[in-house]
Every structure is written in C-alpha cells, then in structure tokens.
N, CA, C and O atoms as a MOPAC input file, in Angstrom:
PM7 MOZYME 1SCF
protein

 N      5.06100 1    26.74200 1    22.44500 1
 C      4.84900 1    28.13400 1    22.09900 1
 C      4.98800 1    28.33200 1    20.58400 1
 O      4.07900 1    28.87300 1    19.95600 1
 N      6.00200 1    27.94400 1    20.04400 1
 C      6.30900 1    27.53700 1    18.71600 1
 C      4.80900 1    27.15000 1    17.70700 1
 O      4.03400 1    27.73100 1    16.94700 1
 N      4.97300 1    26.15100 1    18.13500 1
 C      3.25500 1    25.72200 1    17.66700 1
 C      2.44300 1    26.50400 1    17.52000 1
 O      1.96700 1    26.89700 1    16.45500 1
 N      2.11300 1    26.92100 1    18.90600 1
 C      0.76900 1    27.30500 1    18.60500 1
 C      1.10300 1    29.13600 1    17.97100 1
 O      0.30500 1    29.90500 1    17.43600 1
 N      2.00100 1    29.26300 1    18.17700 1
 C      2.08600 1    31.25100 1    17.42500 1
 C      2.19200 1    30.44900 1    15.84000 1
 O      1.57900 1    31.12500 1    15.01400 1
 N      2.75000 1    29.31700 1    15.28700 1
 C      2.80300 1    29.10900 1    13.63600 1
 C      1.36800 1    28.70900 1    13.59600 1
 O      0.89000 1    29.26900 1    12.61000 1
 N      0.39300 1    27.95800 1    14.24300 1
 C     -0.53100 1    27.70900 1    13.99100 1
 C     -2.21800 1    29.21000 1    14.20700 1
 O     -3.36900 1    29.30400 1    13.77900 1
 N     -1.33900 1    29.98900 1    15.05800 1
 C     -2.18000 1    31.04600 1    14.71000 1
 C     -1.85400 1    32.20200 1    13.33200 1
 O     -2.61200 1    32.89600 1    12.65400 1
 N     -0.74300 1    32.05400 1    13.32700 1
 C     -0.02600 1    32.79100 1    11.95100 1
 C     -0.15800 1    32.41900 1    11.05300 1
 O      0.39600 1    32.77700 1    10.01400 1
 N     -1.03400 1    31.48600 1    11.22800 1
 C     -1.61400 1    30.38300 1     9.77800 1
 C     -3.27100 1    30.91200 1     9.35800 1
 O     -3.84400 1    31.27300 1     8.33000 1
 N     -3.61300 1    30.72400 1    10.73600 1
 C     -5.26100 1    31.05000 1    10.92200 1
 C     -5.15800 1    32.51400 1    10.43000 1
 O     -6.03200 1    32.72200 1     9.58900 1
 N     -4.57800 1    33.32800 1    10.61000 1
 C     -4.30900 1    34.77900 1    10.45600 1
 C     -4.43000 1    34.99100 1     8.49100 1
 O     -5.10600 1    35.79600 1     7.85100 1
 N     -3.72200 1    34.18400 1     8.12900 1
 C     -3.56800 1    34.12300 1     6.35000 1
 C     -5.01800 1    34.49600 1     5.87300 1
 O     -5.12300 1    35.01700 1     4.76300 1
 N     -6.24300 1    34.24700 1     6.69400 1
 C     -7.28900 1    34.26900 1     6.20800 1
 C     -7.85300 1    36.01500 1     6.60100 1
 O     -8.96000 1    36.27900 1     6.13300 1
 N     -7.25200 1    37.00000 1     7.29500 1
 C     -7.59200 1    37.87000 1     7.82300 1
 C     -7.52600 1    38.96300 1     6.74000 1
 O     -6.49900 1    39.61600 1     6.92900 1
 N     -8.12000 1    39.35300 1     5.82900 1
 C     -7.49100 1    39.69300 1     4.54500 1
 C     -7.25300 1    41.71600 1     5.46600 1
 O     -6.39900 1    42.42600 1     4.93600 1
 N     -7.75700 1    42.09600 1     6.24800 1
 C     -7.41400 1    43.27300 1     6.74500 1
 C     -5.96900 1    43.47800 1     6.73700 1
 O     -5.30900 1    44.29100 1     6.08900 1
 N     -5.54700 1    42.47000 1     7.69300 1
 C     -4.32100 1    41.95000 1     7.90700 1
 C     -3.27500 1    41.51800 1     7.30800 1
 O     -2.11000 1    41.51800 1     7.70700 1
 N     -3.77800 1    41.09200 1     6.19100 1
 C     -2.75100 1    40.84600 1     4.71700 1
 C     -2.25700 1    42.36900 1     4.10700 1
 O     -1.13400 1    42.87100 1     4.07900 1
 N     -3.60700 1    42.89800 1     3.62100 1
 C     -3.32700 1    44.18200 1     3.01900 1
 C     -2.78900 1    45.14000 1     3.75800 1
 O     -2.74600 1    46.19600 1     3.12600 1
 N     -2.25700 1    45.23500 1     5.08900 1
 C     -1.43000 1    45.87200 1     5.87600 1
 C      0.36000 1    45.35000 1     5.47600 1
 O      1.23700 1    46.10400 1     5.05500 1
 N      0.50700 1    43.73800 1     5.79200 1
 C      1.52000 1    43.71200 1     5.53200 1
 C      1.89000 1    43.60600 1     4.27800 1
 O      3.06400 1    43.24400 1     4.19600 1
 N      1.42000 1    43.75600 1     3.35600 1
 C      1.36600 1    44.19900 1     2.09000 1
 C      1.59700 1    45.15900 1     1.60900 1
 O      2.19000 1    45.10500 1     0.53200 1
 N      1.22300 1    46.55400 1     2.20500 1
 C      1.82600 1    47.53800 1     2.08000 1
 C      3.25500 1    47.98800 1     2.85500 1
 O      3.38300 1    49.17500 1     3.15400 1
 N      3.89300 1    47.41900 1     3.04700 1
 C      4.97200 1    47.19800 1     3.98700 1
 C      5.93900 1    48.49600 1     3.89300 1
 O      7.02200 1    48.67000 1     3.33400 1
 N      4.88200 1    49.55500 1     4.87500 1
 C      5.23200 1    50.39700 1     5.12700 1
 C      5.42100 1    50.22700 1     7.21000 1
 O      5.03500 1    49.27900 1     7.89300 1
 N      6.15300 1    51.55300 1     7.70700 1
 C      6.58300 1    51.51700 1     9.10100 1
 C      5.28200 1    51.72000 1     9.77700 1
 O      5.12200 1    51.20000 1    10.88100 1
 N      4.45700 1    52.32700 1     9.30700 1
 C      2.69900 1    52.99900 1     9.70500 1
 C      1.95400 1    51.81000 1     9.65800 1
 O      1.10800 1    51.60300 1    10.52800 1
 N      2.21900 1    50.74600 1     8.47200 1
 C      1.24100 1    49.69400 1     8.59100 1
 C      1.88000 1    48.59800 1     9.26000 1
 O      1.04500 1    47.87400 1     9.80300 1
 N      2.90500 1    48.27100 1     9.39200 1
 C      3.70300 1    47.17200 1    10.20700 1
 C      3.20200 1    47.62400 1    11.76400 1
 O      3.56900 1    46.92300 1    12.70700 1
 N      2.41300 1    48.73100 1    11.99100 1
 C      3.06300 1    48.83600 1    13.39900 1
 C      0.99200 1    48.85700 1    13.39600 1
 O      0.63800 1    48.62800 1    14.55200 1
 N      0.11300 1    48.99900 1    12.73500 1
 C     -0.94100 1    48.84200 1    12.49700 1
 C     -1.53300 1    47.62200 1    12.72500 1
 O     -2.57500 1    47.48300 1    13.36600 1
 N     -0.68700 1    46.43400 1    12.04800 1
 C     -0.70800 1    45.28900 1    12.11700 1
 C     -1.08000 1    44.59900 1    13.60500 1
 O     -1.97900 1    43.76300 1    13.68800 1
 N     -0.28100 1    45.04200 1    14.79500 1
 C     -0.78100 1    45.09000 1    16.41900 1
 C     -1.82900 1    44.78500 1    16.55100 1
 O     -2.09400 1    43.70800 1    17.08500 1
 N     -2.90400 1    45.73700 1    16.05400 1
 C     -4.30400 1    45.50000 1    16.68100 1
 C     -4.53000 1    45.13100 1    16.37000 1
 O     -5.62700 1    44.87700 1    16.86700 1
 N     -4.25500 1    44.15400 1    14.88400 1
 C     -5.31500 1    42.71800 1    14.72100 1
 C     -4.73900 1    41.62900 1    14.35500 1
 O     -5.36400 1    41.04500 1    13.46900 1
 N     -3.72600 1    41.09300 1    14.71500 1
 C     -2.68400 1    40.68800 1    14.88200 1
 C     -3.04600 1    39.99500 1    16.44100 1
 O     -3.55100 1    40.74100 1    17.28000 1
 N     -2.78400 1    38.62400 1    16.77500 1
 C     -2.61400 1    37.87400 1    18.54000 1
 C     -1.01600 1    37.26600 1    18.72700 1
 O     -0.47200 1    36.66400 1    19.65200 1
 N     -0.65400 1    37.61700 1    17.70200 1
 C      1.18300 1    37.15300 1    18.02900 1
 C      1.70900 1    37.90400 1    18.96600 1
 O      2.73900 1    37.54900 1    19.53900 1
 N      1.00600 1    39.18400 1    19.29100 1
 C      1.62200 1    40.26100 1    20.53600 1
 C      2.33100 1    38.87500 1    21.99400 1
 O      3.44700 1    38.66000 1    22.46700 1
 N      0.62200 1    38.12700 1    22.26800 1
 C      0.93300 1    37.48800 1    23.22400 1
 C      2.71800 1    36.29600 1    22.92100 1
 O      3.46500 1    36.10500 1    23.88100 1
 N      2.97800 1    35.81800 1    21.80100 1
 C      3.77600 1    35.17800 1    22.03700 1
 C      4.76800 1    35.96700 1    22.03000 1
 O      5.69400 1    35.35200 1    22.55800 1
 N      5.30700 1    37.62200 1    21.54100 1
 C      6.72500 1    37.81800 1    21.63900 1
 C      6.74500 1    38.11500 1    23.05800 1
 O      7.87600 1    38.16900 1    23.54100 1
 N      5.71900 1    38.33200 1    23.88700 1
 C      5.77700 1    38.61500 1    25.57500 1
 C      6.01600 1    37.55300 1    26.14000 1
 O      6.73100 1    37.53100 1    27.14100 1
 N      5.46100 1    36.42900 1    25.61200 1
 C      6.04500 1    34.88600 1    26.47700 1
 C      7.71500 1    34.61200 1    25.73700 1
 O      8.50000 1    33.93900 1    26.40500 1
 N      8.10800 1    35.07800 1    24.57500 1
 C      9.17600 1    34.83300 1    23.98800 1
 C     10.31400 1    35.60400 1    24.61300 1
 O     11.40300 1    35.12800 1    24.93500 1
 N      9.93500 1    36.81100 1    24.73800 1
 C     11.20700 1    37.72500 1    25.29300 1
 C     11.05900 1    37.24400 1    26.94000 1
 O     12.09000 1    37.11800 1    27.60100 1
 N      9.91300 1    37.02300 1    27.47100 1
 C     10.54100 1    36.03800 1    28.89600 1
 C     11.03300 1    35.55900 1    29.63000 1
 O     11.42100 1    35.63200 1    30.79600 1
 N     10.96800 1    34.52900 1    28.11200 1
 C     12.21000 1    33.46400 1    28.03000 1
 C     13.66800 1    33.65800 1    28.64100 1
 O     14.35900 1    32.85100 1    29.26400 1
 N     13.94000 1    35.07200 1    28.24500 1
 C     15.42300 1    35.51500 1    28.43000 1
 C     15.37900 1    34.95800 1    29.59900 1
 O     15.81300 1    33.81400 1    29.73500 1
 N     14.78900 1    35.73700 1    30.77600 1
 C     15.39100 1    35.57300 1    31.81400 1
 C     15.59600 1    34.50600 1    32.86700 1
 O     16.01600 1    34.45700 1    34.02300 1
 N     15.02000 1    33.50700 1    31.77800 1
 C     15.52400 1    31.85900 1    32.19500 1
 C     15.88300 1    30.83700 1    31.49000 1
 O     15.74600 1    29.68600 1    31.90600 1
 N     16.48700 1    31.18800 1    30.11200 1
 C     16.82300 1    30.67600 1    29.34000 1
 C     18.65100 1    30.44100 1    29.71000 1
 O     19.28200 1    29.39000 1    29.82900 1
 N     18.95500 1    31.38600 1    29.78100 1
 C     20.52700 1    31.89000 1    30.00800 1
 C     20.62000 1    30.67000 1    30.86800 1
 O     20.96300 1    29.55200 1    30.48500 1
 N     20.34900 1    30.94500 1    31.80800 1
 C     20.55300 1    29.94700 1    33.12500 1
 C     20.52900 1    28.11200 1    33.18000 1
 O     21.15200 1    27.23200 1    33.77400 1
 N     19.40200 1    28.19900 1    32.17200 1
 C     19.02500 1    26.79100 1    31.46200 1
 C     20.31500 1    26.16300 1    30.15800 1
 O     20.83400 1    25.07900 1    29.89100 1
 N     20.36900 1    27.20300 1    29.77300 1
 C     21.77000 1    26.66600 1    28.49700 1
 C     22.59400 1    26.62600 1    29.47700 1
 O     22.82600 1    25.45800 1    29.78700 1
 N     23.41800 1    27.75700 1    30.42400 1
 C     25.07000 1    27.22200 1    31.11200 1
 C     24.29500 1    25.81400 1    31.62400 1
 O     24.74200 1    24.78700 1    31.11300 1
 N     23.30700 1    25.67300 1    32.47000 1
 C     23.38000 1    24.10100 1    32.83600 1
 C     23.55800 1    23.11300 1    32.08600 1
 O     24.19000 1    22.10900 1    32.41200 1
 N     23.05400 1    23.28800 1    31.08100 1
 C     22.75000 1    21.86700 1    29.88900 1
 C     24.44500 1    22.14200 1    29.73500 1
 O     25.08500 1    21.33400 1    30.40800 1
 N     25.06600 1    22.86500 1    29.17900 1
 C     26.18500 1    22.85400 1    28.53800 1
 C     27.53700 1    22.38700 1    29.73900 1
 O     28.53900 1    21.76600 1    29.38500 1
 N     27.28300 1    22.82700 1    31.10400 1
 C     27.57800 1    22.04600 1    32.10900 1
 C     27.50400 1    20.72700 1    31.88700 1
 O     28.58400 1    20.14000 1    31.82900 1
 N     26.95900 1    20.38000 1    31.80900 1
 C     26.05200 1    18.67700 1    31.79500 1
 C     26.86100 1    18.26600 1    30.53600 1
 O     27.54800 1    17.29100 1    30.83600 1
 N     27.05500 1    18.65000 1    29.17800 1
 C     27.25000 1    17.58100 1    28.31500 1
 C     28.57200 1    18.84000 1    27.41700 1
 O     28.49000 1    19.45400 1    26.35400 1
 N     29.52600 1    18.78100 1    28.33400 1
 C     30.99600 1    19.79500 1    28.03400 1
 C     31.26800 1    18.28300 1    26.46500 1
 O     31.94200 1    18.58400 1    25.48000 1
 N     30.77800 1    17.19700 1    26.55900 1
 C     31.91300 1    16.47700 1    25.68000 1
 C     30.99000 1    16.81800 1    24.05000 1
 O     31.38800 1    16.41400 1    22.95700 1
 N     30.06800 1    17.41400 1    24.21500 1
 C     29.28400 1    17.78100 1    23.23400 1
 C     29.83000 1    19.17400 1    22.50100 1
 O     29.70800 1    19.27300 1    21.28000 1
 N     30.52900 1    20.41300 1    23.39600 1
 C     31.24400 1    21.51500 1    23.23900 1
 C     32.57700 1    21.46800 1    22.70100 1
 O     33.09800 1    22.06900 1    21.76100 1
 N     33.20800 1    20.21100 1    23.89800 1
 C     34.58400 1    20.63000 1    23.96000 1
 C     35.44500 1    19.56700 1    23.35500 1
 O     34.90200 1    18.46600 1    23.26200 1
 N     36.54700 1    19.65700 1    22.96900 1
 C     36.98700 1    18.86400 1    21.80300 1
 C     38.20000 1    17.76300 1    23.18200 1
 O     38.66400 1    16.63800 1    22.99500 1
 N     38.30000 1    18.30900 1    23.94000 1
 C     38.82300 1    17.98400 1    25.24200 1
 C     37.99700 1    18.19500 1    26.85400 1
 O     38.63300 1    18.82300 1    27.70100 1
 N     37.38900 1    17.96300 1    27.01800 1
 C     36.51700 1    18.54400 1    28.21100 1
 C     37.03200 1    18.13300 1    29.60400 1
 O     36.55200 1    18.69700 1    30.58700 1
 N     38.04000 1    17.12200 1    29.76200 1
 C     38.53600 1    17.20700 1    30.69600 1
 C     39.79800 1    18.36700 1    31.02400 1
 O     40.00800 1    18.69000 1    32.19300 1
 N     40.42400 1    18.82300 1    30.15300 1
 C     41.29400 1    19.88200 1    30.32400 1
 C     40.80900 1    21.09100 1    30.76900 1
 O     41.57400 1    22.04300 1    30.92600 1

C-alpha cells in the first residue's frame, strides 16, 4: 500500500493543477485538492487497517515478549 500511494504521489508532482492548490496552502484549497488527488483511495484502505491491525500487534508481541520485555518470563 505504501508503495504504490508514494509511487502515485510521485506521478501526481506532474499535475501542475494540483501543485498550485497545495501551494496555496490554504483550508479551501487543501480540501480542493480531493478531487484531483487518488490518495483518497489509500487513506480508506489505511484507516481499515485499524480494525485489524490492533489484533495483529497483541499477537506478534505475544509471540516475541523477549523482544519487549527485559524479563519475559516474570
């Protein structure tokens, strides 16, 4: 996901509409930026994430306590 939102945020540099919006870095043009702008799709796969991310870290951190804990058998 990473990838490919830096590799469209790259392609985007060339959008000069899109420059001169965040350029004026006002609250009217930041929020302008949306409609021509495709990063929408990754903060919807990003905020997602939440609700299986949580669940995924206590496991891992389950799994490798000697990585956390300075004692992990106690």
């Amino acid at each position: 996901m990473f990838e490919a939102a830096h590799a469209l945020r790259a392609a985007e540099q060339g959008n000069a509409a899109l420059q001169r919006l965040y350029a004026e870095r006002t609250l009217e043009d930041f929020f302008a930026t949306y409609r021509l702008t495709g990063l929408g799709q990754f903060d919807e796969a990003w905020y997602a994430l939440d609700q299986t991310f949580e669940p995924l870290l206590a496991a891992y951190l389950r799994a490798h306590l000697d990585q956390f804990l300075p004692n992990p058998s106690e």
